[in-house]
N, C-alpha and C positions, 0 to 999 in steps of 0.2 A: 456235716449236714444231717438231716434229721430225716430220719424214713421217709415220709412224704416227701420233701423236700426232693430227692433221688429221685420215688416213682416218678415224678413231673418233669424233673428232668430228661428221662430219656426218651420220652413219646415226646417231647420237644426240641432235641436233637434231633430226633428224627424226622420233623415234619418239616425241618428246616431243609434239610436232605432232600427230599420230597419238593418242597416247595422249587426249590434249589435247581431240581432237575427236571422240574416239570416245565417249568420258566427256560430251560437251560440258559441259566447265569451263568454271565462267563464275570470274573473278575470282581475285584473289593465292592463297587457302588454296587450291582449288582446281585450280589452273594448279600450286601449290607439289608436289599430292600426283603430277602427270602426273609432274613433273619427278621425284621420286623415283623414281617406277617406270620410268623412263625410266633412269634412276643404275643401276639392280639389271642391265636387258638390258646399258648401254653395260658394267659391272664383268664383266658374266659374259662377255660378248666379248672383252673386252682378258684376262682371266685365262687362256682357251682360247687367245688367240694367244701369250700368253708361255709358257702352258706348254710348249710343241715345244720352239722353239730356248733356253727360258731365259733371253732379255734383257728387261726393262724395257722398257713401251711408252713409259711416262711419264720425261720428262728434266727435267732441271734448267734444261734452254735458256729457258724462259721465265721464272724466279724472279724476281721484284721483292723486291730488298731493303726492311726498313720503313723508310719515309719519315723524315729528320730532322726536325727539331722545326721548325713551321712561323714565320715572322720576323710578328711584329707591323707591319704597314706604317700604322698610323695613328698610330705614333709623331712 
């Protein structure tokens, strides 16, 4: 991941937390909707920092290619 990338992450972690407990969620649907409204702060923060200078917060650095076809081992 790319330095920005990180900073955004973890004020987004956390507001999830936040969100999380403020709601007190209990369980997955729950916990799933913190997590979205947590999506909308971290999108509108990364959007405001690219809009100045114009570069992409998000990089390619971490892309996992898909996995190849996995080998049968009880052959």
């Amino acid at each position: 991941m790319s330095g920005a990338e990180l900073i955004f992450t973890a004020p987004a972690t956390l507001s999830t937390r936040h969100i999380a407990e403020t709601e007190e969620a209990k369980g997955v649907q729950e916990n799933a909707k913190a997590g979205k409204k947590r999506g909308a702060v971290a999108k509108n923060a990364r959007k405001g920092k690219e809009s100045k200078p114009g570069k992409s917060v998000v990089t390619g650095e971490n892309f996992l290619s898909p996995a190849k076809e996995k080998k049968d081992i009880h052959q």
